[in-house]
N, C-alpha and C positions, 0 to 999 in steps of 0.2 A: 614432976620431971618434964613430963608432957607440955608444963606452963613452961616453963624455965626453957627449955628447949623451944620453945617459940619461942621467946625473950631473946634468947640469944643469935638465932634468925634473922631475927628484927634486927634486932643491933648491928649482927655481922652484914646485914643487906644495905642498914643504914650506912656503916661504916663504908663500906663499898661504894654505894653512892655517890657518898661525901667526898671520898678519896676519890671519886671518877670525877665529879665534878670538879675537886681542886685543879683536879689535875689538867679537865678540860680548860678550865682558864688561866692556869700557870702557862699551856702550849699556847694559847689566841695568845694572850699575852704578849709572849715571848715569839711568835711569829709575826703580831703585830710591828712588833720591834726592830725582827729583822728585815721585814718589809721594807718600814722607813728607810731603815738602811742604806738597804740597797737601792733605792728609789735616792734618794740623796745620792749618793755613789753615781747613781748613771746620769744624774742631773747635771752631777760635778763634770763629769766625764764630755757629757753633751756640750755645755758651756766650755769646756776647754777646747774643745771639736772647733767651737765656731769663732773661739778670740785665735786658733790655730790659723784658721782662714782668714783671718780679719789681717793677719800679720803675712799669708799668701797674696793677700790681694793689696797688704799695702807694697808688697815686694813687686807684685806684676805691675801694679800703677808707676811704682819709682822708674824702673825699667824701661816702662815706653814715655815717661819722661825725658829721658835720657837722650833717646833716639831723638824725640823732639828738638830737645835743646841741643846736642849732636848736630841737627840737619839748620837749624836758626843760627850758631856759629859759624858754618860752613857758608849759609847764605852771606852773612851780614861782612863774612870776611871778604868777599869775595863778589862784595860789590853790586851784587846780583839785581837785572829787571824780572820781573812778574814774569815771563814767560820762562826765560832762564832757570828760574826760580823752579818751575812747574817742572821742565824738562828736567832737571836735576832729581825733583823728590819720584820724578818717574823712575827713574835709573834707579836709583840708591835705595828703593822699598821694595826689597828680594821678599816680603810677606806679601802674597798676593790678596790674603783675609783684610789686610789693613791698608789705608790709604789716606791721603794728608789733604786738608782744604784749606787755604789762603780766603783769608774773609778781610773785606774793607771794613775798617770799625766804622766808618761816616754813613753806609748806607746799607750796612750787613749783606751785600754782593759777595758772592764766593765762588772760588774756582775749587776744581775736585783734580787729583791727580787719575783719579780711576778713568777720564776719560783727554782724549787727544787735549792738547790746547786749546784747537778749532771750538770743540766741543764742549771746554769745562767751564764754563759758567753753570752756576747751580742756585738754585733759590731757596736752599733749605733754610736759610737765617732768618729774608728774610720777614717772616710771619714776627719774629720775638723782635722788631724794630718798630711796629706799625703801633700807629697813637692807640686804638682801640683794644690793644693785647688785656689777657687777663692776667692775676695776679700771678700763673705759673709762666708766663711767657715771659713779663718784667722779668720776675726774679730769675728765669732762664738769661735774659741779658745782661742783667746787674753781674753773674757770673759771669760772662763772655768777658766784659769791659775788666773784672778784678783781675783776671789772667793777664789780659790785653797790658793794664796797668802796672804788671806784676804786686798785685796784693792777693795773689792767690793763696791758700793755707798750703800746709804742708803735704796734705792727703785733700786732694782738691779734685774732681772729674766736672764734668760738664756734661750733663744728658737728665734724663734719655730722651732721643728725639728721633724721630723715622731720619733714616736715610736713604736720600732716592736712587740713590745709585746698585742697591741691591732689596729692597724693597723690606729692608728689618732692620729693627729699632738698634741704636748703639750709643757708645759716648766716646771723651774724648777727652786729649791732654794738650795743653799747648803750651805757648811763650810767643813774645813781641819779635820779630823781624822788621829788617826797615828795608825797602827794595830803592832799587832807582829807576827814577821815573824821568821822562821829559821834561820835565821843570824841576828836578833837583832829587830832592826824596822824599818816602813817605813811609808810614809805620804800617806796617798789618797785623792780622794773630793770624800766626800759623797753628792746625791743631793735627795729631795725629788721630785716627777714628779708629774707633774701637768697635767691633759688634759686639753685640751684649754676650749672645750665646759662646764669644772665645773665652768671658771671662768667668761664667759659669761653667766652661770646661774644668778649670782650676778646680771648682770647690767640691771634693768629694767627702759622703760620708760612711764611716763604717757600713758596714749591711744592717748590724742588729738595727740602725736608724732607720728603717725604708722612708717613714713619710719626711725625712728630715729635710728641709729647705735653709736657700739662704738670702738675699737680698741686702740693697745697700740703700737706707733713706736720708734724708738730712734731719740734724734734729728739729726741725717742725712737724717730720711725717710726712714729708712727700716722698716719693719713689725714684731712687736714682735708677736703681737695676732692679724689675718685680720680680719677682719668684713667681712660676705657672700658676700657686694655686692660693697668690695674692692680691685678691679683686680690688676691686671701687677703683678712684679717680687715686686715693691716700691711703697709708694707712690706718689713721684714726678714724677714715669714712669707714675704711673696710670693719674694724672694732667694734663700732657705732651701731654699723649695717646691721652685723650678725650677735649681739651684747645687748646692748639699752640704746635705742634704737631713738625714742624719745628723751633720753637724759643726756644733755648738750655738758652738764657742769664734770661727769666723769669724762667726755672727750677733752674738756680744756684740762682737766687734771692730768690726764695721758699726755698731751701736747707739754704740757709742766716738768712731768717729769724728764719725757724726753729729752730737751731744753734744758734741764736745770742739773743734770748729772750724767756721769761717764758710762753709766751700765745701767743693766737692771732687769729683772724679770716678773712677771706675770703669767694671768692664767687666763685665756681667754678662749670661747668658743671661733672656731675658723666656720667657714662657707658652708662645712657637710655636717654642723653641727657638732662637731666631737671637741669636747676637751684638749687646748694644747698648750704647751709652754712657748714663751715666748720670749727670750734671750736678745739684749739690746748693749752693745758696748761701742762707746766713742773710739773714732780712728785716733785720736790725740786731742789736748788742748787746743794746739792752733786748728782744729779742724771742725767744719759744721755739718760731720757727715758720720753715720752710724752702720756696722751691721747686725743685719735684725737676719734671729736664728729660730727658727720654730720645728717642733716636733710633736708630738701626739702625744697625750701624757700617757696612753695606754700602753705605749713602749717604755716607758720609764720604770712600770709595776714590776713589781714580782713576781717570779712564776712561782716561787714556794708558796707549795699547800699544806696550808696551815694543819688540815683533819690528816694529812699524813702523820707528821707530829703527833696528832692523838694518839692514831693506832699505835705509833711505838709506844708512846709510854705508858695507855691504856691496856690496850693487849684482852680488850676483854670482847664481850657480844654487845654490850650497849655502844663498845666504841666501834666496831664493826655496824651495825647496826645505823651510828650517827654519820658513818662513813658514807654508808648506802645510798642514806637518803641523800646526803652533801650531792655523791656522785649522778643520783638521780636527777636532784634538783636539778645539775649542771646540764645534765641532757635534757630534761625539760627547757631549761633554757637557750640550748644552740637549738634545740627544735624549734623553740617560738622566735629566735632569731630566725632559723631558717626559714620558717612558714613567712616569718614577716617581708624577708627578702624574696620569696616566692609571689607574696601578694602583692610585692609594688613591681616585680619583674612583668606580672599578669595583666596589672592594672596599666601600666604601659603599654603592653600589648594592646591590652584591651581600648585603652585610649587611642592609642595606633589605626586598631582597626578598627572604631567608631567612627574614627576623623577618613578614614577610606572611605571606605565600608560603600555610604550613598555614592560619593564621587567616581568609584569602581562599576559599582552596578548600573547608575545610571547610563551612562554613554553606551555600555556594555548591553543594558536595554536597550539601547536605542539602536544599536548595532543588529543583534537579532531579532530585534521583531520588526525593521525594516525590511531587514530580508528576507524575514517569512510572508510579509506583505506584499512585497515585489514578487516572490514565486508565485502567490495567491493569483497574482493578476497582471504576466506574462502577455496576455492581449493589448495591455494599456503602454505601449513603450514611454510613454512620456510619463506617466505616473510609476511606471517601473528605473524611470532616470531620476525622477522627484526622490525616489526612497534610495535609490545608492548614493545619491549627495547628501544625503541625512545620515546613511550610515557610514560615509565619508567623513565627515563632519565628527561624526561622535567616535570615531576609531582614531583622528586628530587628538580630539581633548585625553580621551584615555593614555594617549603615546603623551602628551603632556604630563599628566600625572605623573606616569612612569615616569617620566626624564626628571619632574621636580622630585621624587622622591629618592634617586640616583642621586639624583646630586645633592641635596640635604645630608645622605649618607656621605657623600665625598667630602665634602665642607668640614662636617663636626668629626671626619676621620683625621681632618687635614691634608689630605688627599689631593684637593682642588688644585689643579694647578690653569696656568693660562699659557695659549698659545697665540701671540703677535704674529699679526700680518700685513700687509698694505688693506688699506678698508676704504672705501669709497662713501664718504658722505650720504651721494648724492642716490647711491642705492642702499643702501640703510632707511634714509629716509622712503625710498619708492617702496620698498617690501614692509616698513611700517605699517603706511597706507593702503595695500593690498592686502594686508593683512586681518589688516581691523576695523575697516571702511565698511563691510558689509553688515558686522555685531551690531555699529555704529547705526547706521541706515533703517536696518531691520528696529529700532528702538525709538529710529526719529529722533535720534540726541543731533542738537546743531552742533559741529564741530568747526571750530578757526584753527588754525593754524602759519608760523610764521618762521619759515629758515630761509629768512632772507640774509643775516647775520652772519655768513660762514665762508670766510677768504678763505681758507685752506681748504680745499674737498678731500686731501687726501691726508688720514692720520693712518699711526703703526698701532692695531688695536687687535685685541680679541675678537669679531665680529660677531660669533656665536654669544659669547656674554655681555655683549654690547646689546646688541640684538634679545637678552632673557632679561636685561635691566630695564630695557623700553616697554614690552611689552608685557611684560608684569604688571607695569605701572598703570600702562593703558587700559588694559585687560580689566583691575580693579577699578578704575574711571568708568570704563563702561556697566561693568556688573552693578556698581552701586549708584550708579544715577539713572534714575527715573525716565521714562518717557516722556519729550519732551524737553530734556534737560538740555545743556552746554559744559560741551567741554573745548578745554583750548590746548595745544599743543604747542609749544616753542622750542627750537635746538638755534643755539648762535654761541659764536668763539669770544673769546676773552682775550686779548693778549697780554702773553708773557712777557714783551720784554726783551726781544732776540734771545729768548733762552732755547728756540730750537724746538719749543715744545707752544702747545697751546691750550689753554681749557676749554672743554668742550663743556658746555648748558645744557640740560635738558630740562624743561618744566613743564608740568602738564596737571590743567586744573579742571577742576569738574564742581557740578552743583549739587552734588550728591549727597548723601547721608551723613555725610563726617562719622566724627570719629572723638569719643570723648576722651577728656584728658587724662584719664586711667586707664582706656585702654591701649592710648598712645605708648604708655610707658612698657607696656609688656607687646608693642605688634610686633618685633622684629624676633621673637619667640617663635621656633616652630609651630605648627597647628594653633596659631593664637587667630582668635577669630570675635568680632566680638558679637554682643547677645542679643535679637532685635529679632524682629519679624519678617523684616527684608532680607537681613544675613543668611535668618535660618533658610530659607528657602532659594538663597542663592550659591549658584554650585562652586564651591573652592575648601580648599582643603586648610588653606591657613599656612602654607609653604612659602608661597608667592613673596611675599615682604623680608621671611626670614633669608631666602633665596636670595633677593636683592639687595639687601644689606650686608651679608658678608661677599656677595662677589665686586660691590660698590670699595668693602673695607680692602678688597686683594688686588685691586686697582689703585688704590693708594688715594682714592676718592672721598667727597662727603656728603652722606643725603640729608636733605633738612625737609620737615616735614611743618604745615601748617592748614590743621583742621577744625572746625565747629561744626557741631553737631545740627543737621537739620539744614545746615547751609551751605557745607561743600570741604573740597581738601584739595590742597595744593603740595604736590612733592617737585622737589629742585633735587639735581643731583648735577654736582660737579666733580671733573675728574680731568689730570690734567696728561696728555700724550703726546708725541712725538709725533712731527709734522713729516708727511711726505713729500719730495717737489719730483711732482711728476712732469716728465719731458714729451716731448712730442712725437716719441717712438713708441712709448709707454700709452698713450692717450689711442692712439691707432691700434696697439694692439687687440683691443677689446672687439675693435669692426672686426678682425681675421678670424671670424667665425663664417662656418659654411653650415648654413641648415637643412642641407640636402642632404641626407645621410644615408640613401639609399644603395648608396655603392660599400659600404662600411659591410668587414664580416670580423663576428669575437669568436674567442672562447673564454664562454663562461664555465670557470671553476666550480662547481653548485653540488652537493651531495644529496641535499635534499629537496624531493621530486617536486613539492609544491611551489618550494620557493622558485626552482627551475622553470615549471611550466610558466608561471607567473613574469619574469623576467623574459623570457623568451617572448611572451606574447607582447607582451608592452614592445619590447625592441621590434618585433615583426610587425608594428601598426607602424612603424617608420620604419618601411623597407631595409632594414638590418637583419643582417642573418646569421646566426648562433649557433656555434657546437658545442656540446655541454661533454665536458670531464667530470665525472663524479667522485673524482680525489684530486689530493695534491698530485700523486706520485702519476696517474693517467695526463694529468697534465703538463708535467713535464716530458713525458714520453710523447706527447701529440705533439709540440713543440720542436723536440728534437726530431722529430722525422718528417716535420711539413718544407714544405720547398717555402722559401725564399718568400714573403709578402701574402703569403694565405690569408695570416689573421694583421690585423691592426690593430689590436686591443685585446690583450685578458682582463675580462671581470672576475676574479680572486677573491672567492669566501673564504673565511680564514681557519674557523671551527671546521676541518673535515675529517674523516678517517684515512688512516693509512699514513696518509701526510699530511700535514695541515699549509697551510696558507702561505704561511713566514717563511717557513721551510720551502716550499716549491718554490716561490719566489730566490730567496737564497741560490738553491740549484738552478733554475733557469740564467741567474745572472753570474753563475759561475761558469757556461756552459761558452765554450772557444766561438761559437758561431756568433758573428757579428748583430747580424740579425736577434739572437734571442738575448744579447745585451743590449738592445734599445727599443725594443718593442716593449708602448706602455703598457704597464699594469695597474691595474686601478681595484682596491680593497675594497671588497661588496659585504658588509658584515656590519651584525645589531655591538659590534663592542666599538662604542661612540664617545668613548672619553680622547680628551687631549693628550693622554700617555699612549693609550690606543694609535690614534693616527701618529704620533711619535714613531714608533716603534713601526706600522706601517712604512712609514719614509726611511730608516732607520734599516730594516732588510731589503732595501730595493725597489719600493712600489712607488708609483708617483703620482696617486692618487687616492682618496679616501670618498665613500661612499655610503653612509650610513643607512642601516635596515631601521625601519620600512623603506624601500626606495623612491628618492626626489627624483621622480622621473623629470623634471625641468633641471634638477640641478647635472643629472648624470648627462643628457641633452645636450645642454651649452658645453660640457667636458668634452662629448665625442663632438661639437662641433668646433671647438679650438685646435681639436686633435685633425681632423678633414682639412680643414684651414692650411695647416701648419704643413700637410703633407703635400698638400696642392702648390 
C-alpha cells in the first residue's frame, strides 16, 4: 500500500506538473497573441494619427495658398508697381506670425513685407543663386523657378530656410505675379512665409504617444520641416548615423524605397538609442514630398502581464511562486535600470566636476595664498600691490568661469537670449587690446593686427556677446601658442549691397598647437578639450568654443575653422548686422562726460554690509559720498523725505529683504514728487543675464551694473550723468 501510495503521489504530482506546465504555456501563448495584437492595433492606430495629419497639413498648406493666390489676383488685377505691391500685402496680412516676400527670379533680390519699404530689401535668396551652391541650395532653387513657372505639385512648400526677419527657420507657398515697372512689366514670385513652429502647432498627438513626432521630407530624404529630435543634415544621414553607420547600400535601399512608393514603415534606432517605428506616407501622386511619423516602439507594447494569466488559471504555489520570481526579476531590473541612470547621472557630475574641479581651485589658489602673502609682508607695499594684482587677476579668470558656466547652462536651457544695442567698432576693438595685450606680451607672442577695413564704426549688436566671441578666440590663440610665437588679428566689413546691414570679419590666427581632424569634429562640444601635454597643463575648461558657436549660431552667423596640428589654427567667424549712421550730435555726446565727481552724493540700496563697505570705499577714493539704505522699503522712505536734489543717483541691489530692488524702484517711480520720478537709478546686482537687465529697465531703473563691480564702467555712468546735469 505504502508502494502504491507513493505511486500514486508520483503520478498525482506528475500530473500536476504537466497540467501546470500546460497550462503555463497555453497562457505565454496566448498572451503572446494578445500582445501582437494589440501592438498591431496601436500601430494601426498610430499610422492613422499621422496620415490624419498629413491630410491637416495638406489642409493648412491649401489654405495659405489660397491667400497667396487671393493677394497675386488682387496684385496683377490691378496693375500694381513693387512698391504698391508691398504697401498692399502690408495692409491685407492681419496674421502678424506670417508675412509675404516679392523675389526677382533674375537675381533672387527679395523684398520682405515685415519691414517698411525703405527697409525691405532682404538677401535670404540670395545664397540658392550663387554658382558655387551645394546640391541642397540648387534643388532649394530648381523649387523656387517650378512655383515661379507654375509647375509646382499639388502639395508643394518650399523650405526650410532661416528667416532673417525673425531669426527661425520657416517655409513658404507662392504663385507668379507680374508688377509694373518703368519700362513696361515684369514677372516675380510672390511667396507667403510660414514659420515652421505655426505648423507644427497643427500636429497633435494622443497623450498615450508622448515620444510621438512628425515631420515633412521630400522623397529623397531631405527635411522640409525637422522634428526636435531629428538630427544630421537628412534623414537617411540621420538612419545611417545612428543604424549601420558603414553600410552605404542599406541607405540607397532606404533612399529607394522612399522614392519608389507612397508609404511605408520600419524600424529603426533614433539618437538615444531606443527602438522606433517609423511611419512614411506620400502627400499625393503629383507630389515629391512625404510625412514621416515616428514613435518609440516601447509605447506600442502591451501592458498585459502575461504571469497574471498564469496565476488565474494556475491557482497553485508553483504559479505563485513563478509569479514571485517574475515580479522579483522585474524589480531587480528597474533597480539595475535605476542604478544605471544613477551611474551616468554621477558620471556626469563626476565629469562636470573633473573638468572644474582644477580650473576652480586654481585661481581660487591663487586668490588666497596671495593674500596671505601680502598680509605676511605688510612692510613691503610694493610687493603687497604685486600680490593683490595677482589675486586680482585670478578672482577675474574665476568670475570667467563662472559666467561660461552660466551661460553654457542658459544656451542648452534655450534660455539665451540677446540684447542689441548701438556698438562702437572702434571700442570693441580698443577693449580687445586692453584686454589681452598683456597675456600676449607676458608670452612674447608677436602679435599684427589690421582693422583698417571698417566704413561703418557703428553697428546694432550685442556687445557683451560680441565681445565673449572675440575673446574666446583670442584667449585660445594665446593659451596654445608657445613663446615666441605669432598671432594675427583682423576685423574688416564686407558689404551687403545697400541692404542696410553689413558683415562684419573677424579672423584671428595663431602658430600654435592646432588641432587634429578628430578632434575638430567634436570641439564645439562642451568640456571637449583635446589630449596633449600642452593642453593638460593649460587652464580651460573646454566651454570656450561650445560658448562661441552657439552664440555665433543665435546671431545668425558662421564660424569656419582651419587647423594643423604642430603648425597653427585659424578661426573666421562671420556674422551679418545692422548698420548705425551716427550724426554729429551723437558723435559729441560721448565728450559730455565730466570726470570730476567729487561733488556727486548716492544712495546706495546695499543689505549687505560687506558688499556696502566695499562700494562705499571705492566711491569715496573719488570724492563721492554715500548713504546706505539697507532695504528696499528704507529706501524709499529716505527718498520721500529728502529735500529736493540731496541724492543724484540710487545705486539699487536688487536681492534685499523686506523689499527687494524692483519693487522700490516700482514705488519710488510711482511716488507724485517730481524729483523721485527722474532721479536715476542704476541696478547694482550679481543677476547679469540679458532678461535680468530687461526686467531692470522694464520697472523703472535706467541703468544696469553688474556684481563684482566695473568700477571704470560704473565711472564713465556717473560721469554721463554729472555731464548731463551740468
Amino acid at each position: 500500500m505504502k508502494y502504491t501510495s507513493k505511486i500514486g503521489k508520483a503520478v498525482l504530482i506528475m500530473s500536476n506538473i504537466i497540467l501546470m506546465t500546460v497550462a503555463i504555456i497555453a497562457s505565454l501563448i496566448y498572451s503572446e497573441y494578445v500582445r501582437k495584437s494589440q501592438m498591431e492595433v496601436k500601430e494601426s492606430d498610430f499610422i492613422t494619427t499621422v496620415e490624419s495629419m498629413k491630410q491637416v497639413s495638406q489642409n493648412y498648406i491649401s489654405s495659405e495658398r489660397g491667400y497667396v493666390e487671393n493677394w497675386a489676383a488682387y496684385i496683377n488685377e490691378n496693375n500694381m508697381t513693387l512698391k504698391q505691391a508691398m504697401k498692399f500685402l502690408s495692409q491685407i496680412n492681419t496674421n502678424k506670425e506670417r508675412f509675404a516676400h516679392i523675389v526677382d527670379m533674375d537675381t533672387f533680390e527679395a523684398y520682405s513685407s515685415y519691414y517698411p519699404f525703405k527697409d525691405a530689401k532682404i538677401d535670404t535668396y540670395q545664397k540658392y543663386h550663387q554658382k558655387k551652391s551645394g546640391e541642397y541650395e540648387k534643388s532649394f532653387a530648381d523649387n523656387m523657378r517650378n512655383i515661379f513657372n507654375g509647375r509646382q505639385d499639388e502639395f508643394n512648400i518650399l523650405g526650410k530656410y532661416k528667416l532673417q526677419e525673425i531669426l527661425a527657420l520657416g517655409v513658404s507657398v507662392g504663385t507668379r505675379i507680374t508688377l509694373r515697372t518703368s519700362g513696361g512689366k515684369r514677372d516675380y514670385l510672390l511667396l507667403r512665409v510660414i514659420p515652421t513652429d505655426a505648423l507644427r502647432k497643427s500636429w497633435v498627438f494622443p497623450v498615450e504617444y508622448s515620444s510621438a513626432e512628425v515631420g515633412i521630407i521630400t522623397n529623397s530624404g531631405d527635411y522640409v520641416i525637422q522634428s526636435y529630435s531629428m538630427k544630421s543634415i537628412s534623414f537617411p544621414g540621420y538612419i545611417r548615423g545612428y543604424n549601420f553607420q558603414n553600410d552605404y547600400n542599406k541607405v540607397d535601399k532606404l533612399i529607394d524605397k522612399l522614392k519608389n512608393t507612397d508609404n511605408g514603415k520600419f524600424v529603426y534606432k533614433n539618437f538615444r538609442k531606443d527602438n522606433c517605428l517609423w511611419y512614411y506616407s506620400s502627400f499625393g501622386d503629383d507630389s515629391s514630398l512625404d510625412i514621416l511619423g515616428v514613435v518609440n516602439t516601447d509605447e506600442l507594447k502591451s501592458s498585459m502581464n502575461a504571469w497574471f494569466i498564469v496565476l488565474l488559471l494556475c491557482g497553485t504555489l508553483l504559479v505563485l511562486s513563478v509569479v514571485d520570481s517574475i515580479y522579483l526579476s522585474r524589480i531587480n531590473h528597474k533597480l539595475r535600470v535605476t542604478a544605471k541612470l544613477v551611474n551616468q547621472a554621477s558620471e556626469a557630475k563626476t565629469q562636470f566636476l573633473s573638468a572644474m574641479s582644477h580650473d576652480i581651485r586654481t585661481p581660487m589658489n591663487a586668490v588666497l595664498g596671495m593674500m596671505t602673502i601680502a598680509k605676511s609682508n605688510l612692510d613691503k607695499p610694493e610687493y603687497v600691490e604685486e600680490c593683490l594684482n595677482k589675486s586680482m587677476n585670478a578672482g577675474r579668470q574665476l568670475l570667467t568661469l563662472i559666467n561660461d558656466v552660466l551661460d553654457i547652462s542658459k544656451i542648452e536651457s534655450g534660455k539665451l537670449a540677446l540684447s542689441p544695442e548701438d556698438v562702437s567698432l572702434d571700442d570693441v576693438i580698443s577693449d580687445l587690446l586692453e584686454m589681452l595685450t598683456p597675456n600676449i606680451k607676458q608670452k612674447n607672442i608677436e602679435l599684427t593686427t589690421d582693422f583698417e577695413k571698417i566704413p561703418y564704426k557703428h553697428i546694432y549688436a550685442d556687445q557683451m556677446r560680441l565681445n565673449q566671441i572675440y575673446v574666446n578666440l583670442i584667449s585660445n590663440a594665446v593659451k596654445y601658442t608657445n613663446e615666441h610665437g605669432k598671432i594675427s588679428i583682423s576685423i574688416y566689413e564686407k558689404d551687403l549691397r545697400d541692404s542696410g546691414k553689413t558683415c562684419l570679419v573677424f579672423r584671428v590666427s595663431d602658430t600654435g598647437i592646432g588641432m587634429t581632424e578628430e578632434f575638430q569634429r567634436n570641439m564645439y562640444n562642451s568640456f571637449s578639450r583635446a589630449v596633449s601635454t600642452q593642453v593638460n597643463r593649460t587652464q580651460g575648461s573646454g566651454l570656450g568654443l561650445s560658448i562661441v558657436k552657439q552664440v555665433v549660431d543665435l546671431m545668425g552667423g558662421t564660424i569656419e575653422c582651419d587647423s594643423i596640428p604642430d603648425e597653427g589654427t585659424t578661426f573666421t567667424v562671420y556674422i551679418d548686422f545692422p548698420i548705425v549712421e551716427k550724426t554729429i550730435s551723437d558723435e559729441s555726446e560721448a565728450d559730455n562726460i565730466n570726470k570730476d565727481l567729487k561733488s556727486l552724493k548716492l544712495l546706495v540700496a546695499e543689505d549687505n554690509e560687506l558688499n556696502w563697505e566695499i562700494i562705499s570705499v571705492l566711491l569715496s577714493e573719488q570724492g563721492i559720498v554715500c548713504d546706505r539704505a539697507e532695504n528696499g522699503k528704507i529706501c524709499v522712505d529716505m527718498i520721500s523725505s529728502a529735500p529736493h536734489g540731496t541724492y543724484d543717483a540710487i545705486l539699487m541691489d536688487i536681492q534685499m529683504p523686506v523689499m527687494n530692488g524692483m519693487d522700490a524702484t516700482r514705488h519710488i517711480r510711482a511716488l507724485s514728487d517730481p524729483y523721485a520720478n527722474q532721479i536715476p537709478i542704476i541696478a547694482m546686482t550679481a543677476d547679469a543675464f540679458a532678461e535680468d537687465v530687461r526686467a531692470c529697465a522694464e520697472c523703472g531703473m535706467n541703468g544696469h551694473i553688474a556684481k563684482p563691480i566695473d568700477m571704470g564702467k560704473l565711472l564713465v555712468y556717473l560721469g554721463k550723468l554729472k555731464g548731463k546735469k551740468e
